[in-house]
C-alpha positions in Angstrom: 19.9 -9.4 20.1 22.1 -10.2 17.1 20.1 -9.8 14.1 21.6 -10.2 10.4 21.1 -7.7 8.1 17.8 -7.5 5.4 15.6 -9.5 8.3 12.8 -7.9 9.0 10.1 -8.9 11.9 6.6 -8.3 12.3 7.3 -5.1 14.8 10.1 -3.6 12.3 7.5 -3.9 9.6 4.8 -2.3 11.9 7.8 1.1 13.0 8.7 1.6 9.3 4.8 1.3 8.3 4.2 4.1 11.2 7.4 6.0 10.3 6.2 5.9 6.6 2.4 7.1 7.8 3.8 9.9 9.8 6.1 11.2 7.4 3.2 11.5 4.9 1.0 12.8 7.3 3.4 15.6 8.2 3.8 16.7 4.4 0.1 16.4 3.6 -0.2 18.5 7.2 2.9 20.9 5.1 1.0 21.1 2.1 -2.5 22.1 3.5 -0.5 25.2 5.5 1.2 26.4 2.8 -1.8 26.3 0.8 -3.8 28.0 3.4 -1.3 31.1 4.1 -1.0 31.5 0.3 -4.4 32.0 -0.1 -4.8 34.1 3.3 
């Protein structure tokens, strides 16, 4: 599976759309806990 550089499929489109989702996900998840033990 040689594949040049800057070629992106459907599939790597689809991971780095997920990877992208779950890394904001995990900081809105980060923001809502720190918010909640600085008011508790």
């Amino acid at each position: 599976m040689a594949m040049t550089a800057l070629t992106l499929t459907t599939e790597q489109l689809w991971l780095l759309g997920g990877v992208a989702l779950a890394l904001v996900a995990a900081g809105v998840v980060a923001l809502a806990a720190g918010r909640g033990r600085g008011r508790g």
